[in-house]
N, C-alpha and C positions, 0 to 999 in steps of 0.2 A: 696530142692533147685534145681534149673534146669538149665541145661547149653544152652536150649534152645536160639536162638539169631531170633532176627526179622531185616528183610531188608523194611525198610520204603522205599517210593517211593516216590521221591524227585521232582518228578515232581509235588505231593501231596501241596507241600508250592506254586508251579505257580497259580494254581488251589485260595488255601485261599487268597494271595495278589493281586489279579482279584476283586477280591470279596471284598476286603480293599478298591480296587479303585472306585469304585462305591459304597461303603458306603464313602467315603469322598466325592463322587462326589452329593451324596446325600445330605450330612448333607453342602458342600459348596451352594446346592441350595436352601435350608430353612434358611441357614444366609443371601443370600440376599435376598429371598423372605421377612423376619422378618424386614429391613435394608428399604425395598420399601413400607411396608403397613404401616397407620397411626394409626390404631386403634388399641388400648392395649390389646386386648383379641386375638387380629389375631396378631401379633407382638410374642404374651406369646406363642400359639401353635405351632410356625411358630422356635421359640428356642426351645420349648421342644421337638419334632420332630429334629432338628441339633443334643441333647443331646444324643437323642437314636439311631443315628445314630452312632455318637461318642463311645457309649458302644458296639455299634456291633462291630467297630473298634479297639477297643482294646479288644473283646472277640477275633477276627481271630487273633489277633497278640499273645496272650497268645496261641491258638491251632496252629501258627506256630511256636511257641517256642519249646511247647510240640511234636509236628510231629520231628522238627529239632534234637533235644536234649532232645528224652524220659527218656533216662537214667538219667542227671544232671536234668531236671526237677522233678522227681521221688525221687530222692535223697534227694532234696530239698523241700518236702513236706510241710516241719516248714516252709517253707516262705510262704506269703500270695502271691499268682501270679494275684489275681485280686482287682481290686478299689470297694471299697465301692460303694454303690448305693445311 
């Protein structure tokens, strides 16, 4: 066991919710791209691209949990931290 201790750098979380804002700012420009086009193939790609924006979104929000709170995340292993695909 080690008594070693880590000093995270909090400006580390500024950096990931940067990066949250323009994957929302992404996935909010394929829902209305999908919302303007009429044909069903371009509509489907136009959400499925919003979706995958949407999992990059809550992939930084689960690695700013993990940066904020290594220790309670770590602890909490038994919990599932991410969504189904």
């Amino acid at each position: 066991e080690s008594n070693e201790s880590f000093d995270f750098d909090i400006k580390q979380t500024g950096l990931y919710k940067k990066a949250q804002d323009i994957e929302k700012k992404s996935r909010d420009f394929y829902l209305k791209k999908a919302n303007e086009v009429e044909e069903k193939h371009q509509k489907e790609l136009f959400l499925k691209l919003a979706d995958e924006e949407k999992k990059h979104y809550l992939l930084l929000d689960n690695i700013i949990e993990f940066v904020s709170m290594p220790e309670t995340w770590l602890e909490n292993a038994e919990f599932f931290h991410f969504e189904e695909y």
